[in-house]
C-alpha positions as CSV (number, residue, x, y, z in Angstrom):
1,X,11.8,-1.9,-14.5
2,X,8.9,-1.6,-12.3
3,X,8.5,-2.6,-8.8
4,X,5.2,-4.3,-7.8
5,X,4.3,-4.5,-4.1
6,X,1.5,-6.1,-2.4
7,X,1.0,-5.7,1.1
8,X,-1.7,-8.0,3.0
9,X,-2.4,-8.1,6.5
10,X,0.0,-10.9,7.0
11,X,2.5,-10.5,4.6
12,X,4.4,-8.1,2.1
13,X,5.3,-9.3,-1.6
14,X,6.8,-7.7,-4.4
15,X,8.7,-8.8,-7.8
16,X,10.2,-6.7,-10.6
17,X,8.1,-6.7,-13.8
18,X,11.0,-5.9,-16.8
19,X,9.8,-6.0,-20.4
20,X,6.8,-8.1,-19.5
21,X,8.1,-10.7,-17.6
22,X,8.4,-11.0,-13.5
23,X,11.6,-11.6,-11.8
24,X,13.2,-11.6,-8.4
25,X,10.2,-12.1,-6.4
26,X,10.2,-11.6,-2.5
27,X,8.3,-11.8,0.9
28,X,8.2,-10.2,4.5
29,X,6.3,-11.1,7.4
30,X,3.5,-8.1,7.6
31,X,5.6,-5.2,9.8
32,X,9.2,-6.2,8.9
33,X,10.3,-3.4,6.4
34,X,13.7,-4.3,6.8
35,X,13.7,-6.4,3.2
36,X,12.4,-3.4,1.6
37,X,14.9,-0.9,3.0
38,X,17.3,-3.4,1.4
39,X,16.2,-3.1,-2.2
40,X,16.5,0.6,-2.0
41,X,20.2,-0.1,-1.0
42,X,21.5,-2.6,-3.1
43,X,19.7,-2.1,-6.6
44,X,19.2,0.5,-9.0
45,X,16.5,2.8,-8.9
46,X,13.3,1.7,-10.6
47,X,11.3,3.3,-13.3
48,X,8.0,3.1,-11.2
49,X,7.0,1.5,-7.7
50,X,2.6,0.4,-7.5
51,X,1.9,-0.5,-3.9
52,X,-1.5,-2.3,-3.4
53,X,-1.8,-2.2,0.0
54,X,-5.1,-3.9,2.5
55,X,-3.1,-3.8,5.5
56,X,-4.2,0.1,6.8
57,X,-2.6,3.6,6.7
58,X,0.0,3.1,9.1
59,X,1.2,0.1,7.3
60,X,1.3,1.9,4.0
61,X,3.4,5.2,5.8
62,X,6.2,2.6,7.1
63,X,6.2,0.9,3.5
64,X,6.5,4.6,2.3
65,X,9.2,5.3,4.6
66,X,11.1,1.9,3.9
67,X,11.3,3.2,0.5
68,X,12.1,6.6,0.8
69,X,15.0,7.1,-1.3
70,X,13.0,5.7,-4.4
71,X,9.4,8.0,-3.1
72,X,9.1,10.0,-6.3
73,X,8.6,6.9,-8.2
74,X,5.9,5.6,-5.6
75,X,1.9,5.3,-6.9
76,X,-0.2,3.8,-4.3
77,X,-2.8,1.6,-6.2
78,X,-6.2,1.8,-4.3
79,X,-9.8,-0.3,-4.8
80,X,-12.9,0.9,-5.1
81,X,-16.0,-1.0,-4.1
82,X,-18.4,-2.0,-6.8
83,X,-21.7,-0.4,-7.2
């Protein structure tokens, strides 16, 4: 099970990708981290975490922190601008 955040600079989304298909997608208004403190509290442990974040450093340290207890398992996807 992999969890699959993106966070824009209004909102935060994420679903659960499991054998190649998406489940249990959800939103956030942009600087509520609440929903993702929740996930690490009521469900097991994923296998990996991708974050694809636009919305700045700070926003990507709180999304961090939200999800502390699952860090290890965190990869922060980044873009590169085209040549």
């Amino acid at each position: 099970m992999i969890l699959c955040i993106d966070s824009g600079n209004s909102r935060i989304k994420w679903a659960w990708l499991t054998d190649g298909q998406w489940s249990d997608p959800g939103t956030a208004t942009q600087g509520d981290f609440s929903a993702l403190t929740a996930l690490t509290a009521s469900l097991p442990s994923p296998r990996r975490i991708l974050l694809a974040n636009v919305a700045g450093d700070a926003v990507a340290a709180s999304i961090v922190d939200a999800l502390a207890p699952w860090q290890r398992r965190l990869d922060v996807v980044r873009s590169e601008a085209a040549a």
